[in-house]
N, C-alpha and C positions, 0 to 999 in steps of 0.2 A: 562645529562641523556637523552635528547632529540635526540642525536645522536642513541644512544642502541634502542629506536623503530621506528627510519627510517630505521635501519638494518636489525632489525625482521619483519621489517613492521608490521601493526594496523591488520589484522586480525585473532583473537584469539578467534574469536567465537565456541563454541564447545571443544576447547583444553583445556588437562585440564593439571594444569603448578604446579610445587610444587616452592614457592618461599622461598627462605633462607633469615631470615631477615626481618619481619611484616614492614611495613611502605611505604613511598608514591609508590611502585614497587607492593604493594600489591594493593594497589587503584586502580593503574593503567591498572594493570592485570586484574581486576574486572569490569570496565570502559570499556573495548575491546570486554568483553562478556567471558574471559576463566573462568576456573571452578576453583578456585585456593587453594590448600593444602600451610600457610602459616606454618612456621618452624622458630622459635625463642626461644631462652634460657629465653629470659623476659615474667613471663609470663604475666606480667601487660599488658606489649605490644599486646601481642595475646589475651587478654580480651580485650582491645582496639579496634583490629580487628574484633570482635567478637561483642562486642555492635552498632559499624559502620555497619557491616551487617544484624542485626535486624534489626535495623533503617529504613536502607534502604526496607525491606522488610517489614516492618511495625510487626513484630512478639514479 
């Protein structure tokens, strides 16, 4: 995976990115500063997603 954001390169500040598939691409995305629409059939997964980002925001 480390190859895919030497490609893109790290800055993702400001963009806003819809990613397919909740999971470490979505952390990732969130980490660079983009705004990110995750998209997964699980929805455990995207509640997953979704408690990590309260967390982090303290909400």
């Amino acid at each position: 995976m480390r190859d895919v954001w030497s490609i893109l390169g790290l800055n993702f500040r400001g963009l806003k990115v819809v990613d397919f598939g909740a999971g470490e691409s979505t952390g990732r995305l969130l980490q660079l500063g983009a705004e990110v629409v995750a998209v997964d059939r699980d929805l455990e997964r995207l509640r997953e997603v979704r408690r990590l980002l309260r967390s982090r925001r303290g909400l």
